[in-house]
C-alpha positions as CSV (number, residue, x, y, z in Angstrom):
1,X,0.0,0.0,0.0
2,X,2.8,2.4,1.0
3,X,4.2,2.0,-2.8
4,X,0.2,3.1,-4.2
5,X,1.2,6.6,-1.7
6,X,4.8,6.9,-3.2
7,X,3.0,6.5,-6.9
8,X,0.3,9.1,-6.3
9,X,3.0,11.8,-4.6
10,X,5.0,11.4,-7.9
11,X,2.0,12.0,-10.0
12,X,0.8,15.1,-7.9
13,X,4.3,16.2,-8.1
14,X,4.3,15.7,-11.9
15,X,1.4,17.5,-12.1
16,X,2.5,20.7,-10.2
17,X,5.5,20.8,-12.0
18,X,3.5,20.3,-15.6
19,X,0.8,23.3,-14.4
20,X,3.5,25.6,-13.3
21,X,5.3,25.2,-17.1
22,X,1.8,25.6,-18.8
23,X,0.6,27.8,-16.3
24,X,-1.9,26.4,-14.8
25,X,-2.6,28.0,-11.6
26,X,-5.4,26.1,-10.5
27,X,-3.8,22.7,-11.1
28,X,-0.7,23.8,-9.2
29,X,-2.4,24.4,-6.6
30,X,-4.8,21.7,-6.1
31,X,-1.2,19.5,-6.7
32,X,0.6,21.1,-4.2
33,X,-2.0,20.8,-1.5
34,X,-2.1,16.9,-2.3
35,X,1.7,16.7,-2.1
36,X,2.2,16.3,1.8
37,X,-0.8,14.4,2.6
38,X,0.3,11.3,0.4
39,X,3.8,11.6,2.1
40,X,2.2,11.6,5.7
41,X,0.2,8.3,4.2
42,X,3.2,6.4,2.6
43,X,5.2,7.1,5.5
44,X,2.5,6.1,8.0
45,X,2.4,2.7,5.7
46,X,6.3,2.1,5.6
47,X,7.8,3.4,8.5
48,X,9.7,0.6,10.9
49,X,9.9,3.1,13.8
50,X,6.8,5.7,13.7
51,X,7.9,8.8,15.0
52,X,4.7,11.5,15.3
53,X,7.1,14.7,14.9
54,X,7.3,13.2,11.2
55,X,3.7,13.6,10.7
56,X,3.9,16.8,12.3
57,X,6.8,18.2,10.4
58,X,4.5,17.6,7.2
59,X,1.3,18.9,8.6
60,X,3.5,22.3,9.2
61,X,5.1,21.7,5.6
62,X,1.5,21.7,4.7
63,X,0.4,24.3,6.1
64,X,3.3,26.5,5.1
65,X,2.3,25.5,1.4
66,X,-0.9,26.6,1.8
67,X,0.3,29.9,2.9
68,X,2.7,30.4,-0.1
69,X,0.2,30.1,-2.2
70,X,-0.3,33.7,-1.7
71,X,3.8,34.5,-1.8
72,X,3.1,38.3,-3.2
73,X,1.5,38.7,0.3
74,X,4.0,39.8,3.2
75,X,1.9,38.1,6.1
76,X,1.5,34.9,4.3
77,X,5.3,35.2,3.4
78,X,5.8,35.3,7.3
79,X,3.1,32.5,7.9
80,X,4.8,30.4,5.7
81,X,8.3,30.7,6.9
82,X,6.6,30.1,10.6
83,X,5.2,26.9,9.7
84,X,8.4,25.5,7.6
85,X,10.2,26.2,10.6
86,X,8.2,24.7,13.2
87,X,8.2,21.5,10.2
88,X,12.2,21.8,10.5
89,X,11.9,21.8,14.0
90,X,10.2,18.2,14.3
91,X,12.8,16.7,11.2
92,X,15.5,17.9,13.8
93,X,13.7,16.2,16.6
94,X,13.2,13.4,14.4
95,X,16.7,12.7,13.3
96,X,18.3,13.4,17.0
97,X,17.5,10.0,18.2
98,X,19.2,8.2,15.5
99,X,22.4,10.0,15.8
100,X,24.5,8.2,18.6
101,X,27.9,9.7,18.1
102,X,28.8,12.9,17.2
103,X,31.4,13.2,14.5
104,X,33.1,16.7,15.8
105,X,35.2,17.6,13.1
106,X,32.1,17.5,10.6
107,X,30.0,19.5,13.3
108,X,32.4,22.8,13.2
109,X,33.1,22.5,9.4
110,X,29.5,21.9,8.3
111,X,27.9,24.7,11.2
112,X,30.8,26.9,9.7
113,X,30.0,26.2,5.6
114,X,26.5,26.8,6.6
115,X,26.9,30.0,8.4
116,X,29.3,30.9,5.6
117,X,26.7,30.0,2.8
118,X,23.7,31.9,5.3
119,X,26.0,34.9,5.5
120,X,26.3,35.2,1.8
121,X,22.6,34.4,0.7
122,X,21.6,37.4,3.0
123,X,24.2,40.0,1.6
124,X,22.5,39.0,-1.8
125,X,19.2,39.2,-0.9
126,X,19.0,41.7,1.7
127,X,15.5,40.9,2.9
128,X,12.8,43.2,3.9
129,X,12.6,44.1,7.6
130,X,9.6,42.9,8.1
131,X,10.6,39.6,7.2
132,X,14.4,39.7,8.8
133,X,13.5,37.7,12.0
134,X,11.7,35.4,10.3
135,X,14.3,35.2,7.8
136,X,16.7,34.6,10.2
137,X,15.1,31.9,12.6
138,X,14.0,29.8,9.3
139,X,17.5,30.0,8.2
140,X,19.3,28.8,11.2
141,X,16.6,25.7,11.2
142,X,17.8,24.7,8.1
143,X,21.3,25.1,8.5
144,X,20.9,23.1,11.7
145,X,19.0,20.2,9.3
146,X,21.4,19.7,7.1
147,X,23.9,19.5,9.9
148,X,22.3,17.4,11.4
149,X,21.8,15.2,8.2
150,X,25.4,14.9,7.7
151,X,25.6,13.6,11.4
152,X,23.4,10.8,10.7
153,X,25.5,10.1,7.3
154,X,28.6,9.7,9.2
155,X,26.7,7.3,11.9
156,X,25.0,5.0,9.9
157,X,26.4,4.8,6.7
158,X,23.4,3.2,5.0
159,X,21.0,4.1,1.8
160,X,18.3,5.9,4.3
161,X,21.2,8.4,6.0
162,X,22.1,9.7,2.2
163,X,17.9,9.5,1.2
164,X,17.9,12.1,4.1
165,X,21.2,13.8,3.5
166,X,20.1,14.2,-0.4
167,X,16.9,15.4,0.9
168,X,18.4,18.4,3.3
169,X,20.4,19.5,0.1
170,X,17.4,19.6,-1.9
171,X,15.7,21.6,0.7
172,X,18.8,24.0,1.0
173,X,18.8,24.4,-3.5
174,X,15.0,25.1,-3.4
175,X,15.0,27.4,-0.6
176,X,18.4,29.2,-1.4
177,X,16.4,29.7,-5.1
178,X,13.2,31.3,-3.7
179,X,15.1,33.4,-1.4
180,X,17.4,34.9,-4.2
181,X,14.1,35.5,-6.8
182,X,11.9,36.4,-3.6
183,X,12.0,40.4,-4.6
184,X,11.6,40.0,-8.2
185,X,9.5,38.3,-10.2
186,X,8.9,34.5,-10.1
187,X,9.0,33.5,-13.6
188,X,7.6,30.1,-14.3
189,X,11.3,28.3,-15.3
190,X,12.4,29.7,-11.4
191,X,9.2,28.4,-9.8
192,X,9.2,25.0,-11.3
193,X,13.2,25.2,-10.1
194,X,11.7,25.4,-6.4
195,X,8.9,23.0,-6.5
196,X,10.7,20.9,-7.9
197,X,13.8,20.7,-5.3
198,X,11.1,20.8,-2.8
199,X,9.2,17.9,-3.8
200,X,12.2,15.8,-4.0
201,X,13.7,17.0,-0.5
202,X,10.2,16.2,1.2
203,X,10.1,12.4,-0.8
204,X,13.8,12.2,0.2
205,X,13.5,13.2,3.8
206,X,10.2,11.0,4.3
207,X,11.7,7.8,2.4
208,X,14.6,8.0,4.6
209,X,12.8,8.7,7.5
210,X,10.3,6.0,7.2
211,X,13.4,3.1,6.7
212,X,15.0,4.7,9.7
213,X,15.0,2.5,12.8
């Protein structure tokens, strides 16, 4: 049953990404609300060790889509960024458990890169005020995602560690791309660059996640 889930996600995700090149806007968004739901059921099917801050970190990625929906909109922008960080949040939590020995040397080089890479992303962009804090929180969660990724890669070793490793990247390309277009305009080759970096760093997060144990 789990494999019927995977199936459908790839076909919503299909579908988003076909709408957004043939501008569809209605389809797109229809696909994208369908997109975490059949990860919360396929992982809910699969997973060897069910961990509820998975579910949660998708209903919050859920939520956060919904709100992005309206990206022109300054509030929603902040809603959105609030619910993605909360759903970073629980993947954090998530992946804490499974990593039993911290590699050191790849703790200070990777926080480093990432505050590096952060650093540099804001000189670019040089957010709005208003959305500076939020800015700030949602990038910290993420640097401290993919750190936490390459943690678990060096303690296990094993095809679900990279799944979630290749997932954290993917979420680091999509966002890193929407924060650099986020003041111009979203043309439909930049927003099919996003959705489709984020529907592979959910599916890779979740896939990993759910073989995790």
């Amino acid at each position: 049953m789990s494999g019927v889930f995977l199936s459908l996600f790839a076909l919503a995700a299909a579908a988003n990404a076909l709408s957004i090149r043939c501008k569809r806007a209605r389809i797109q968004a229809v696909a994208k609300i369908c997109l975490l739901p059949l990860l919360a059921a396929y992982y809910c099917a699969e997973a060897r060790l069910f961990l509820p801050q998975v579910t949660l970190a998708l209903f919050f990625g859920w939520v956060g889509d919904l709100f992005l929906i309206k990206i022109k909109k300054p509030c929603f922008v902040i809603a959105g960024l609030s619910s993605f960080l909360i759903g970073h949040l629980c993947y954090i939590f998530s992946l804490l458990p499974f990593i039993v020995v911290p590699h050191m040397p790849a703790l200070v080089v990777s926080s480093a890169g990432m505050c590096a890479f952060a650093l540099g992303v804001f000189a670019a962009v040089k957010p709005a005020k208003k959305l500076l804090a939020p800015a700030v929180c949602y990038s910290l969660a993420l640097a401290a995602l993919l750190v936490c990724a390459v943690q678990l890669v060096l303690c296990r070793r094993d095809a679900a560690g990279f799944s979630i490793a290749a997932g954290s990247l993917c979420f680091l390309a999509s966002d890193t791309v929407l924060a650099c277009f986020s003041c111009r305009k979203m043309t439909p080759r930049v927003n099919f660059a996003v959705m489709l970096t984020y529907s592979a760093a959910q599916s890779c997060l979740i896939i990993g996640l759910a073989h995790c144990r």
